[in-house]
Phi, psi and omega in degrees: 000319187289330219256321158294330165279332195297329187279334182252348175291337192298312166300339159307315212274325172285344192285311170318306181298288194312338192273252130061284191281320224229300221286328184202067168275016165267324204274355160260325185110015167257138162276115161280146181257153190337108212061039176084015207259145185198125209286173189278352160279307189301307175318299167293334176289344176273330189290331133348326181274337197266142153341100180107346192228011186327307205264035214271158170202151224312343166276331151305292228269336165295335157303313178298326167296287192286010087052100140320159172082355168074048189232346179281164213241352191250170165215179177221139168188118174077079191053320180264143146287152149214136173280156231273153194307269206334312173283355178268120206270334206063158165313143187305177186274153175262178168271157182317314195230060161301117178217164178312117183291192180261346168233159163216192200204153184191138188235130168224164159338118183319328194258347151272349165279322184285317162325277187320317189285354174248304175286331203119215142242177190217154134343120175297301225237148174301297177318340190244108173279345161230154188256130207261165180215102191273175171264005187203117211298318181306306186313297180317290165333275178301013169266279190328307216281349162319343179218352175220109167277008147227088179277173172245136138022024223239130206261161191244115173279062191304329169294343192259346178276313169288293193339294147302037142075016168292139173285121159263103162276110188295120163290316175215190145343295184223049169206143199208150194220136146241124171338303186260229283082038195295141173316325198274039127291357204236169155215128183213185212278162183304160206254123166288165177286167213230123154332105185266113166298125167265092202273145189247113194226173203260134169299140164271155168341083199065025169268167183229165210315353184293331173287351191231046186317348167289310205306130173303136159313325192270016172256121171313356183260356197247342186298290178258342229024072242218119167267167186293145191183187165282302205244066171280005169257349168261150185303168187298294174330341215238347202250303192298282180342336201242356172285307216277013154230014170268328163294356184258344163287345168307313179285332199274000000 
């Protein structure tokens, strides 16, 4: 009984991947890149969503790669999967009259957003040469969020983008790829302020605290500017009263 529930999660668990790598990798939100390869982290975290397979983890899917007898249906290599060139159907055919919408959505990092948002988007990976784009904003989020647990949003004016001569290619249905980007193109949530190392340097003589932005409000040297002394604890004004009465003791 045990060597038979093992046999069958195991077919269970190659039927996913085949569907998964070949048969609908846009209904997880995968690109395969050139002969079918796709790393093998991403691959799991989409098989991670289905029911049963929560816990699945890298070493099942490497027994299906490694399947004595030439009979495994998967191959591996440098991080990535594919199911074998022989086996592959590829993704259905699209409709005839399929078109671009006018947005499209891709979710990245808050700190790919401040980037993107000056710069443009880019390819995440050396490897991945097109930015993949959905139709559906959720579909972005929950892709993204496999690896960031608060991406941000970022919506793509895509009709307006071809317009100006960006390419779209469609991949599926509701996934769709591009090279580029232009930043005047993108829209997301307000840019956080980017955090300034604040160097902390010791004031000189009577400079006052608008020169020294590291200094505590309450230090008193940013306060008054105060130099070291007999009367280095007093305001500036009670330190003048009192030259201008060692000097009138001077006249007399």
């Amino acid at each position: 009984m045990a060597h038979s529930k093992i046999s069958q999660d195991r077919l269970a668990l190659e039927k996913l991947i085949r569907y998964v790598l070949d048969t609908a990798p846009h209904e997880y939100g995968l690109v395969p890149g050139d002969g079918g390869w796709v790393l093998v982290k991403e691959l799991l975290a989409a098989v991670r969503e289905e029911d049963g397979f929560r816990s699945t983890v890298e070493s099942r899917v490497m027994e299906l790669v490694n399947q004595p007898g030439g009979i495994a249906p998967f191959e591996a290599e440098g991080g990535l999967i594919r199911l074998k060139p022989a086996l592959q159907n590829g993704p259905p055919p699209l409709p005839a009259d399929l078109q671009l919408p006018r947005e499209l959505w891709v979710a990245v990092k808050q700190a790919g957003w401040q980037f993107a948002a000056v710069n443009g988007l880019r390819p995440r990976r050396p490897k991945e040469n097109r930015i993949p784009l959905f139709n559906d904003r959720e579909m972005a989020l929950k892709v993204a969020r496999r690896f960031c647990p608060d991406p941000v949003a970022v919506k793509v004016f895509a009709a307006k983008a071809r317009d100006k001569g960006v390419v779209f290619e469609p991949f599926a249905e509701t996934l769709w790829l591009a090279d580029e980007i232009p930043a005047g193109f993108l829209s997301g949530p307000p840019l956080k302020p980017l955090e300034e190392k604040e160097t902390r340097k010791k004031a000189a003589p009577g400079e006052s605290s608008a020169s020294f932005p590291g200094l505590p409000l309450t230090d008193p040297l940013a306060l008054h500017g105060k130099r070291k002394g007999r009367f280095s604890d007093s305001p500036d004004w009670k330190t003048q009263t009192r030259r201008d009465r060692r000097g009138g003791k001077g006249d007399r």
